[in-house]
C-alpha positions as CSV (number, residue, x, y, z in Angstrom):
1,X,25.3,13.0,-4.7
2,X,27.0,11.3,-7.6
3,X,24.5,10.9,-10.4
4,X,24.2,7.1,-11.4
5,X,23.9,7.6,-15.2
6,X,28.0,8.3,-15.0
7,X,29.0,4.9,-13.4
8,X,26.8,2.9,-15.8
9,X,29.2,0.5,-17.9
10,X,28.1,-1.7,-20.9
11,X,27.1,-4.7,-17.8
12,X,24.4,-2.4,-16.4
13,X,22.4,-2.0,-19.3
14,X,22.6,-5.4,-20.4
15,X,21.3,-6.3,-16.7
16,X,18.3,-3.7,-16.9
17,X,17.8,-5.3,-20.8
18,X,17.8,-9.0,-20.1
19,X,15.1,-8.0,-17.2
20,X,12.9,-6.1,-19.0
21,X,12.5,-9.3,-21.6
22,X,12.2,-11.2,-18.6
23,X,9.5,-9.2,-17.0
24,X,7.9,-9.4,-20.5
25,X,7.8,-12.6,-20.7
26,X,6.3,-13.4,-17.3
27,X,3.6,-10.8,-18.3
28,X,2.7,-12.3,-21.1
29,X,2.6,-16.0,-20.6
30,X,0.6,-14.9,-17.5
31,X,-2.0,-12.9,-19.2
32,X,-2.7,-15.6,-21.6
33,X,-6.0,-16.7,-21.5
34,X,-5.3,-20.8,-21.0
35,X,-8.2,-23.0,-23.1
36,X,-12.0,-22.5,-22.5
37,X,-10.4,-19.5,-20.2
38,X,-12.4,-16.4,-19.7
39,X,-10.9,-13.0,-19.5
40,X,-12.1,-12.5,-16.0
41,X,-7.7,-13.2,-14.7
42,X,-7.9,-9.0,-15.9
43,X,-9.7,-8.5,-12.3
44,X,-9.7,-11.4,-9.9
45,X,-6.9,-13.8,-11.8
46,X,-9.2,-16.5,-12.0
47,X,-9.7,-17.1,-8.2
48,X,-6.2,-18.8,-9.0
49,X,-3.8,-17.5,-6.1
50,X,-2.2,-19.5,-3.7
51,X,-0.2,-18.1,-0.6
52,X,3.1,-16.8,-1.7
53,X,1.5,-14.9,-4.6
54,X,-0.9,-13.5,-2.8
55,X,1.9,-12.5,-0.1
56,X,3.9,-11.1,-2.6
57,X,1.5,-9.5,-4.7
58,X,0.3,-7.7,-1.1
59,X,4.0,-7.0,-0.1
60,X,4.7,-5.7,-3.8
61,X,1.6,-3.7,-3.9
62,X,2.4,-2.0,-0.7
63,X,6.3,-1.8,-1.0
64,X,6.7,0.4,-4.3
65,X,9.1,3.2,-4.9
66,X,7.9,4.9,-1.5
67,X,9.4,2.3,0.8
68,X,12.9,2.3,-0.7
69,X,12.6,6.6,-0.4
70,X,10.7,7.1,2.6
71,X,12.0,4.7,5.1
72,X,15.5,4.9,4.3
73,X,14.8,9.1,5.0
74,X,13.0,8.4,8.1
75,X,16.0,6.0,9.4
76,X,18.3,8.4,8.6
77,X,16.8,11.1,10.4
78,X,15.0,9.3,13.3
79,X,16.1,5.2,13.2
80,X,13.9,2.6,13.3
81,X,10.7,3.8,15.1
82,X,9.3,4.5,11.6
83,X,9.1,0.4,11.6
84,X,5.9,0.4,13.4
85,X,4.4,1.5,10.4
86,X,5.1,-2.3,9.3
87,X,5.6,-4.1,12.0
88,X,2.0,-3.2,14.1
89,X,0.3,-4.2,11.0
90,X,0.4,-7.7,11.7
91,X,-2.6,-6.7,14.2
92,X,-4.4,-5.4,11.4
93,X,-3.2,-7.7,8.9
94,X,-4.5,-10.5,11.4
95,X,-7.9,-9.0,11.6
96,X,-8.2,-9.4,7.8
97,X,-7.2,-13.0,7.2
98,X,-9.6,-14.2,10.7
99,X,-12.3,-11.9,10.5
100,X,-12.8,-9.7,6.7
101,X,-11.8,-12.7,4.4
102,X,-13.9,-15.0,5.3
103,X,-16.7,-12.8,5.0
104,X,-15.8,-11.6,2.1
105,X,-15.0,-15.1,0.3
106,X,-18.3,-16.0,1.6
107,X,-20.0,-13.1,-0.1
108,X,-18.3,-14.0,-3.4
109,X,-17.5,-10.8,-4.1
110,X,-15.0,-8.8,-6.5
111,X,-14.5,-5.5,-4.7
112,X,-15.1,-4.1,-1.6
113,X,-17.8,-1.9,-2.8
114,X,-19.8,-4.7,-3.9
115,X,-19.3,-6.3,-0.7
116,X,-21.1,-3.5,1.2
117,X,-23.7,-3.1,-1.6
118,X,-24.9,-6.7,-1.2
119,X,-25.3,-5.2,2.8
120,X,-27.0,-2.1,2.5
121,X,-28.1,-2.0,-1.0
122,X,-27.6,0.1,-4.5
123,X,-26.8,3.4,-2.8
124,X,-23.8,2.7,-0.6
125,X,-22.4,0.9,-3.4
126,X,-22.2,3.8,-5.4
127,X,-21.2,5.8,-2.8
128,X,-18.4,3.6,-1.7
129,X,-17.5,3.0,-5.3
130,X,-16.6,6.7,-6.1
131,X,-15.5,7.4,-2.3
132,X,-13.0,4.3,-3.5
133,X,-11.7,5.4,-6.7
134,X,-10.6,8.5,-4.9
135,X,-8.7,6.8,-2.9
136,X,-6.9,4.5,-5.2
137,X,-6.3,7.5,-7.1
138,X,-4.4,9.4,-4.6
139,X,-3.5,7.2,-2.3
140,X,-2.3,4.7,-4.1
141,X,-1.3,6.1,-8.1
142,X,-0.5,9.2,-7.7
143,X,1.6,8.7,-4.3
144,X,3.4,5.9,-5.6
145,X,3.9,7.8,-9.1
146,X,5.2,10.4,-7.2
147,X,7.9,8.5,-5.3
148,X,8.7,6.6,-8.7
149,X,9.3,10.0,-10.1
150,X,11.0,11.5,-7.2
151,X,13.5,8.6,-7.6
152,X,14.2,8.9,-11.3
153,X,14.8,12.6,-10.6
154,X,17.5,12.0,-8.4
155,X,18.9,9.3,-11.6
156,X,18.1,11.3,-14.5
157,X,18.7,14.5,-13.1
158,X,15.4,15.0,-15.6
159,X,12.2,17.0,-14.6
160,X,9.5,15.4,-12.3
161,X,6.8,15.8,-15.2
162,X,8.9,13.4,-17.6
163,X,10.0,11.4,-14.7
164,X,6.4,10.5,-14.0
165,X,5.2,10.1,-17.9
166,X,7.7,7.7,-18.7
167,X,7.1,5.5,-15.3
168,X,3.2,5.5,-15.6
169,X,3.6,4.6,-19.3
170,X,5.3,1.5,-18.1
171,X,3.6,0.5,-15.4
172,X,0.1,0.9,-16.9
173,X,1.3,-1.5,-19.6
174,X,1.3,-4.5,-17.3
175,X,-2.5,-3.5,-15.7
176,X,-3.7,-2.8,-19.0
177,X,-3.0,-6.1,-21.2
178,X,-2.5,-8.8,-18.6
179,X,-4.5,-7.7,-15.0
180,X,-4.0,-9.0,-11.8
181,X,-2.3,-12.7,-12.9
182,X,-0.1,-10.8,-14.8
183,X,0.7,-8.2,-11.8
184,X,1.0,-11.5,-9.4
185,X,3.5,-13.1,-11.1
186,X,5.6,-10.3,-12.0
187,X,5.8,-9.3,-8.6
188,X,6.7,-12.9,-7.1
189,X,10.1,-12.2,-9.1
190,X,10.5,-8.9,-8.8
191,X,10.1,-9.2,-4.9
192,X,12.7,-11.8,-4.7
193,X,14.6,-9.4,-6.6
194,X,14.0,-6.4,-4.6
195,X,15.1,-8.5,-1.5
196,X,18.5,-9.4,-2.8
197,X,19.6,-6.1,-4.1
198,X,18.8,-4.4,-0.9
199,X,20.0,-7.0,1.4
200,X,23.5,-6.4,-0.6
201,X,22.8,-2.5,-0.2
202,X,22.8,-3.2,3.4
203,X,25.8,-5.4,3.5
204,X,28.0,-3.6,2.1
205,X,26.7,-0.7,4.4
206,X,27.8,-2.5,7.4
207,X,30.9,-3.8,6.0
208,X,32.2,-0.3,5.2
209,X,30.8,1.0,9.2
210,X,33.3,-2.1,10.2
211,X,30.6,-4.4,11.4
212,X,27.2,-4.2,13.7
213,X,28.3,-3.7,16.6
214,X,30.0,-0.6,15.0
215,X,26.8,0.4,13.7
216,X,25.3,0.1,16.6
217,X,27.6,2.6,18.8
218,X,27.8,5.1,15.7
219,X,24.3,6.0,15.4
220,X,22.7,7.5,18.3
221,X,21.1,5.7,21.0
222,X,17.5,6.5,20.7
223,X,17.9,5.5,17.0
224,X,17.7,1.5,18.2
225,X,14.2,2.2,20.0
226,X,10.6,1.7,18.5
227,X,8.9,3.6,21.0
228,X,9.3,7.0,21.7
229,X,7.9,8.9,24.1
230,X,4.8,11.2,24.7
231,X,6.9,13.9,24.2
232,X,8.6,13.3,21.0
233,X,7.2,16.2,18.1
234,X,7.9,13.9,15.0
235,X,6.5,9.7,16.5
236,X,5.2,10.2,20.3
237,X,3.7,6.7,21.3
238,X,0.2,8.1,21.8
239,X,0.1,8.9,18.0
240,X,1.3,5.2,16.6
241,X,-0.7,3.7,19.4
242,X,-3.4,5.5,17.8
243,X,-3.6,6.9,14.8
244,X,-1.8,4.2,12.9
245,X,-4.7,1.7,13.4
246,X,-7.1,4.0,11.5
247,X,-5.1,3.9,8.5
248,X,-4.0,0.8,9.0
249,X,-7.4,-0.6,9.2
250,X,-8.7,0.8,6.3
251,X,-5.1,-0.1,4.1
252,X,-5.4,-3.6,4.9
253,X,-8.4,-4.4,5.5
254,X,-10.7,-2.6,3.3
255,X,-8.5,-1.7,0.6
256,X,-9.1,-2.6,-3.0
257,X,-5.7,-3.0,-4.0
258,X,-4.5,-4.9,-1.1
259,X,-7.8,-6.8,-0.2
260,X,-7.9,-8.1,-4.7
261,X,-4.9,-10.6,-3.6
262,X,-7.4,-12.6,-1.1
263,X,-10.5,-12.0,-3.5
264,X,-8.4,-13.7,-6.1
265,X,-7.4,-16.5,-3.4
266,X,-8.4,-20.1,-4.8
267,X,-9.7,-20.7,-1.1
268,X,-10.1,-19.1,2.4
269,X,-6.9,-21.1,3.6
270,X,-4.6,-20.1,0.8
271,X,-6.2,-16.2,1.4
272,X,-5.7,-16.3,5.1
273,X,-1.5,-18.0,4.7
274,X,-1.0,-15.5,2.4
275,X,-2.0,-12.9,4.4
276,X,0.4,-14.2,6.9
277,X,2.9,-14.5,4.8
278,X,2.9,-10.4,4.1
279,X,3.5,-10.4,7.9
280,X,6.6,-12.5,7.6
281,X,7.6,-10.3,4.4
282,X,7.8,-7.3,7.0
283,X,9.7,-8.0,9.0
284,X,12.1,-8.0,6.5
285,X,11.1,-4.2,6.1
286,X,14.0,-3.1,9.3
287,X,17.3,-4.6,7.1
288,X,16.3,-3.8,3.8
289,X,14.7,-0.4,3.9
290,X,15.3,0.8,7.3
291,X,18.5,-0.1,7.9
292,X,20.3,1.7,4.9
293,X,19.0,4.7,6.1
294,X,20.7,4.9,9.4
295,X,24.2,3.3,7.7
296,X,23.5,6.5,5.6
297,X,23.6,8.4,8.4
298,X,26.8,7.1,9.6
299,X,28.7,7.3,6.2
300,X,27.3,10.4,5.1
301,X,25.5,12.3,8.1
302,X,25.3,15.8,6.3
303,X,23.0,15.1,3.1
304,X,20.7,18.1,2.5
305,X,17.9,16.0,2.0
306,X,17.3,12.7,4.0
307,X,15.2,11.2,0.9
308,X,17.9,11.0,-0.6
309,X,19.5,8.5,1.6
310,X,19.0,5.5,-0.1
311,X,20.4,7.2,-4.0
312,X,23.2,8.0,-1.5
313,X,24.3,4.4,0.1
314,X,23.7,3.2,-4.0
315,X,25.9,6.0,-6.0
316,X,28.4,5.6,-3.1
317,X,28.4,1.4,-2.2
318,X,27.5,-0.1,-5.5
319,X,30.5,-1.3,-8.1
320,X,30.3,-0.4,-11.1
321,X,28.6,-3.3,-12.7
322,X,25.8,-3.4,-10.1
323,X,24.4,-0.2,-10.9
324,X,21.8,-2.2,-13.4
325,X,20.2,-3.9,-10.8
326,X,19.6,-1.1,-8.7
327,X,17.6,0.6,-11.7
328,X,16.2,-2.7,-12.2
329,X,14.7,-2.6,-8.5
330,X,13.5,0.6,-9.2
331,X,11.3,-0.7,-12.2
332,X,10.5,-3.7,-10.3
333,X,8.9,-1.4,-7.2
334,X,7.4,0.7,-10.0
335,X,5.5,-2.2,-11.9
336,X,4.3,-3.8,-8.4
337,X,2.6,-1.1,-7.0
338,X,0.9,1.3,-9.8
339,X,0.5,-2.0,-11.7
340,X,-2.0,-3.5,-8.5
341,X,-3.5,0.2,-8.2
342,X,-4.5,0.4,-11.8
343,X,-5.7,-2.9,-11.7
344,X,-8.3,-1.9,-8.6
345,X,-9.0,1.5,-10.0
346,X,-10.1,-0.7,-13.3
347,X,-11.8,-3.6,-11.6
348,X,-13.6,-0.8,-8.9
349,X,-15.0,1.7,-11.6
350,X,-15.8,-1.5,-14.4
351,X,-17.1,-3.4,-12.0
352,X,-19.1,-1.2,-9.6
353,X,-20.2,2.1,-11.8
354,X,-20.0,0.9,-15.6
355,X,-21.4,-3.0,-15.0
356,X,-24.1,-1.3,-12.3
357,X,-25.0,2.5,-13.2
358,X,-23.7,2.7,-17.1
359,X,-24.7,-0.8,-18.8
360,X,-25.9,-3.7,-16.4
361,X,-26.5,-5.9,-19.9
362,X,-22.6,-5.3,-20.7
363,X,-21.2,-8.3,-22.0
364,X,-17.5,-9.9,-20.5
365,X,-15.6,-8.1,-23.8
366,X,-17.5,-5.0,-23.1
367,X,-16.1,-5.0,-19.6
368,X,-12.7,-5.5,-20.5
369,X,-12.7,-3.0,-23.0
370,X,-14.0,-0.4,-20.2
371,X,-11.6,-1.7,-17.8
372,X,-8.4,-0.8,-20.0
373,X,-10.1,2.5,-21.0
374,X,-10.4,3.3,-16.9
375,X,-6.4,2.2,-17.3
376,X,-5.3,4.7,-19.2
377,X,-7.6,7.2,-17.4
378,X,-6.1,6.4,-14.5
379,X,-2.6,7.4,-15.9
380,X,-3.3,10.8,-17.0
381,X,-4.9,11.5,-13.7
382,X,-2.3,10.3,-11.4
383,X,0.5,12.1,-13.7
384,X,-1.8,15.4,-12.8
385,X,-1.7,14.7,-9.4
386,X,1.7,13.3,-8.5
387,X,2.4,16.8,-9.5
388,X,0.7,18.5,-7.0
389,X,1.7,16.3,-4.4
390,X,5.1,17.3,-6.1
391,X,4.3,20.6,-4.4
392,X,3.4,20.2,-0.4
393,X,5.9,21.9,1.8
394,X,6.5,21.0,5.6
395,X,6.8,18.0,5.7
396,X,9.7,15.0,4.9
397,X,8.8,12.4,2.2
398,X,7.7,9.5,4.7
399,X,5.1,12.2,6.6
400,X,3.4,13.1,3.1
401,X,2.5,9.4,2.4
402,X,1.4,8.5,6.3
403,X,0.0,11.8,6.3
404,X,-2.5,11.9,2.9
405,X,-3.5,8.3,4.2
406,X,-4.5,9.2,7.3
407,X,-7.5,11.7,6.3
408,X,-8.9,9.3,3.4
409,X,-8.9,6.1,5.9
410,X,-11.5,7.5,9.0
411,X,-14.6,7.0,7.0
412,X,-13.6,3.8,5.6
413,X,-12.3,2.1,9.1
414,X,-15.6,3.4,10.6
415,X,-18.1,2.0,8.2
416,X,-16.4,-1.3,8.0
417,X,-15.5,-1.8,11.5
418,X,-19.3,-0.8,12.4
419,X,-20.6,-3.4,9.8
420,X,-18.5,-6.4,10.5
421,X,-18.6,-5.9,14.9
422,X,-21.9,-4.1,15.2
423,X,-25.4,-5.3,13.3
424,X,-26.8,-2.8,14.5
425,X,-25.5,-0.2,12.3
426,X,-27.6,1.2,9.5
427,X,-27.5,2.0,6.0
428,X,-28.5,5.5,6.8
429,X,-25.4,5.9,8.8
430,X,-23.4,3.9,6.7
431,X,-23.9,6.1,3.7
432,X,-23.5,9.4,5.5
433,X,-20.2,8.4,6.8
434,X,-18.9,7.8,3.6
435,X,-20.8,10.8,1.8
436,X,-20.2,13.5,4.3
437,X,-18.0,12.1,6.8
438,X,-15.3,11.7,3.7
439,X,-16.2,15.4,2.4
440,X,-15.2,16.4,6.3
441,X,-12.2,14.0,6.4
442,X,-10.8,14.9,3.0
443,X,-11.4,19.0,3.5
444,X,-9.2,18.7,6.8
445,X,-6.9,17.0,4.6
446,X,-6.5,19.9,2.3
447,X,-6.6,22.6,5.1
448,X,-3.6,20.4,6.7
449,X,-1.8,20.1,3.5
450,X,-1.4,23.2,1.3
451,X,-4.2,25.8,2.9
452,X,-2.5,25.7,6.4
453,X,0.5,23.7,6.3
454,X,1.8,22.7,9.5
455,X,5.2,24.5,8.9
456,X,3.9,27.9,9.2
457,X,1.0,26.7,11.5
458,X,1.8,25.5,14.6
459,X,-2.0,24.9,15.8
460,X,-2.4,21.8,14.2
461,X,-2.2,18.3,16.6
462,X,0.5,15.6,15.0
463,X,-1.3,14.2,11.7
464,X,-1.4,11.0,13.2
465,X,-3.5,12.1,16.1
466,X,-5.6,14.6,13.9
467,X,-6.8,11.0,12.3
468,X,-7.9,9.5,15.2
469,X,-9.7,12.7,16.3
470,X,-11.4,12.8,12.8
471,X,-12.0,8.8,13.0
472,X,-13.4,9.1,16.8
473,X,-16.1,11.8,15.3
474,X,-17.2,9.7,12.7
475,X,-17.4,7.0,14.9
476,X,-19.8,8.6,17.4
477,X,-21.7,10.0,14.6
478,X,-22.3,6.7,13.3
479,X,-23.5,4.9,16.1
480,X,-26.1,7.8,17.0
481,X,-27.3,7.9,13.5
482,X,-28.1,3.9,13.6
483,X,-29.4,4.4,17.4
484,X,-32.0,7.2,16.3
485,X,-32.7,5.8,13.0
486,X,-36.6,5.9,12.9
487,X,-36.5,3.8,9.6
488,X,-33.4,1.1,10.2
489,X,-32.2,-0.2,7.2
490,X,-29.6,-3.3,8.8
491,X,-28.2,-6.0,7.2
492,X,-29.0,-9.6,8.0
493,X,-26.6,-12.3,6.5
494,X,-28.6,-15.1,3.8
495,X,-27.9,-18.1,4.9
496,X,-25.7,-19.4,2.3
497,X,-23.5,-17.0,2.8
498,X,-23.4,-18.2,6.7
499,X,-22.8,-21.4,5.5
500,X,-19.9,-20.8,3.8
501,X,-18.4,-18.5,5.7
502,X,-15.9,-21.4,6.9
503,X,-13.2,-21.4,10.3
504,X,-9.5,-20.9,9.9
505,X,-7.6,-24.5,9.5
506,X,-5.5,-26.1,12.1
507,X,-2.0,-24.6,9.7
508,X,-3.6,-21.1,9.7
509,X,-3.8,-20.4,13.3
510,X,-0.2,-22.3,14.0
511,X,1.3,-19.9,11.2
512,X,-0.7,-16.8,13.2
513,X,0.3,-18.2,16.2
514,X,3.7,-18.4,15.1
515,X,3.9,-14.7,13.9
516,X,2.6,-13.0,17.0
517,X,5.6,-14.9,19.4
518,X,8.3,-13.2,16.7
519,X,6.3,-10.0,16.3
520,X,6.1,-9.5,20.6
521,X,9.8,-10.8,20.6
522,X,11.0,-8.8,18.3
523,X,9.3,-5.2,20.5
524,X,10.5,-6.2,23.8
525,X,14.3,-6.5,22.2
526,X,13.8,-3.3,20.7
527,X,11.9,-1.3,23.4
């Protein structure tokens, strides 16, 4: 693979220049307190959002360097089944605008931890609180740090420690003077941005295959189908049917970093369009990220590493001239996603260990200080651990993100499924989930990962059923825990917040409504 740096003309680097004043800009007019203004827009913006921020501060959040790498390396190895990792979420994504947001608008609450606090008291808000930092922490940081540097590596030709330095420096800028408002508006742009320079990726892609149709006889035939069957070793329908929904559940609907773009919604309606609009935003995922995989395939079908399809289609497609942008997109990604993870890892540990455990009398400055302090915490550890990830064998780029989510979500998909569906369900079992049930999850995690990778070990089930397995057990184990529970600790809503817990608007089920006929349209022409 040509190396980028060698086709950069004087154009480029005024393009990745005038955007980086831009981005600047944006950042700071947006993290501008306005007059009589509190600095409260560092966590929650305010409660300013309206829809198209908060769809594309979700989609930003959860695009990031990963997307561009990972599913351009799944299409070129496998096609487009690895777009039911974005297009079954609308289920999901459905559950949290109808049923989560409104509770949690009505609870006015700022994180999820809080949320579940205010339900089953002090200890399972502490509890959750850590269990959550650990998860925006790996999960989200040092994942998407890891992609970030992985694609630098492949620019630079530099090491993967100064990739990742240089990126989280960056990135941690935006979280760490302006906050989610600043993160929001950044990421409106640079999501508009990200959309044209990978729609002309793809273009020119086809162009140079001679056309679809061209495309579509060139790559192999299962490559065009989203389902795959029982029998497949690398996406069987039993483990997307599945296993995806555990993750899935706990990504977007319990997820600090995802869930902060509806917290900071100025009402339910805006909250719930905007999380319909992230549903639109998908689809988008099958030309833009997808799609250049597979073209990679065709133009180049012997690359020794598919993640490095999409470098590939750039180095070999772009004009000289164009190469700027490309960089640019890979700043944008960068700034969306560890920009919204720092911002939760800040607002989660301020907010939920410093503000209740460390100094409950801590005044608004004090918080914000704390809050930028967990910011640059947060860097150093997800530089630490981007590393190690740096370092699993066995399994392609695309696996290692699915994968690592899929055995931190169980206990969080049980506890919060349990308390929104069943009232039954007790604070007892609530915090053993979380407590134990997470040490379980997690050590399978790391038995899975680097003790016994599934490369050398061919006992293990496929990851995504493994999840399930591990979600069904915590599952059971919670419902006989609340059922035997001598002492039953449950949680019965006040009445104001029944009260305000208001019904989705005439325009919010029409645009649901309207998603759900594409969405089913869209799998029986690709089936």
């Amino acid at each position: 693979m040509n190396n980028i740096t060698d086709r950069l003309t004087l154009l480029d680097y005024g393009i990745v220049l005038a955007y980086l004043i831009i981005l600047a800009i944006i950042g700071y007019r947006a993290s501008r307190p306005k007059k009589g203004q509190t600095d409260d827009t560092l966590f929650l913006a305010n409660k300013s959002l309206g829809w198209a921020s908060i769809g594309f501060n979700m989609w930003g959040t959860n695009v990031g360097p990963s997307m561009l790498l990972a599913f351009a390396s799944i299409g070129y190895s496998t096609g487009i089944v690895a777009i039911n990792f974005d297009w079954y979420a609308f289920v999901f994504l459905f559950l949290l605008a109808i049923v989560f947001a409104p509770k949690y608008l009505a609870a006015n609450v700022m994180t999820m931890p809080e949320f579940m606090g205010k339900r089953y008291g002090e200890s399972t808000q502490t509890i959750l609180a850590w269990y959550a930092l650990i998860k925006i922490l790996i999960s989200w940081l040092s994942l998407g740090l890891f992609a970030g540097g992985f694609l630098v590596r492949q620019i630079l030709g530099i090491p993967m420690w100064q990739s990742v330095i240089v990126l989280v420096l960056f990135a941690g800028l935006f979280a760490y003077t302006g906050g989610l408002k600043a993160i929001a508006r950044v990421n409106v742009f640079q999501m508009l941005l990200l959309i044209g320079v990978s729609l002309t990726l793809t273009i020119l892609g086809i162009n140079k295959v001679g056309g679809l149709d061209a495309v579509f006889e060139k790559a192999p035939a299962d490559y065009w189908s989203l389902i795959h069957p029982a029998s497949d070793t690398k996406y069987p329908w039993p483990a997307i049917l599945l296993g995806y929904p555990v993750a899935a559940i706990a990504f977007f609907c319990t997820d600090q970093a995802m869930v902060q773009s509806v917290l900071g919604a100025r009402n339910l309606e805006q909250g719930q369009l905007g999380v319909n609009f992230i549903g639109w935003l998908k689809i988008l995922s099958l030309p833009l990220f997808i799609l250049p995989g597979i073209l990679c395939f065709i133009l180049f079908p012997n690359l020794k590493d598919p993640a490095e399809a999409y470098m590939t289609m750039v180095t070999n497609l772009f004009p000289p001239g164009m190469n700027g942008l490309v960089i640019v997109v890979l700043i944008a990604v960068l700034v969306g996603t560890i920009g919204s993870s720092l911002n939760s890892l800040s607002t989660v540990f301020t907010m939920d260990v410093y503000a209740q455990k460390i100094n409950p009398n801590a005044s608004n400055q004090d918080l914000v200080r704390v809050g930028r302090m967990t910011v640059i915490a947060g860097c150093v550890f997800a530089v630490g651990m981007a590393l190690a990830i740096d370092s699993i064998k066995g399994l392609n780029l695309f696996d290692v993100f699915q994968s690592v989510l899929g055995f931190i979500a169980p206990p969080l998909s049980v506890v919060f499924l349990l308390t929104v569906f069943w009232k039954r369900t007790t604070r007892s079992a609530v915090n053993i989930v979380l407590s134990i049930g997470s040490a379980f999850s997690l050590g399978v995690g790391v038995l899975y990962l680097w003790v016994f990778p599934p490369d050398k070990y061919a006992f293990w089930p496929h990851y995504l059923l493994l999840s399930f397995s591990i979600f069904a057990v915590l599952l059971v184990a919670a419902i006989l825990i609340s059922l035997f529970d001598k002492n039953p600790t449950v949680y019965v809503a006040e009445e104001t917040e029944r009260s305000t817990a208001a019904k989705p608007t005439q325009t919010v089920w029409i645009a649901w409504v309207a998603l759900t006929v594409v969405m089913i349209a869209l799998y029986v022409t690709f089936h």
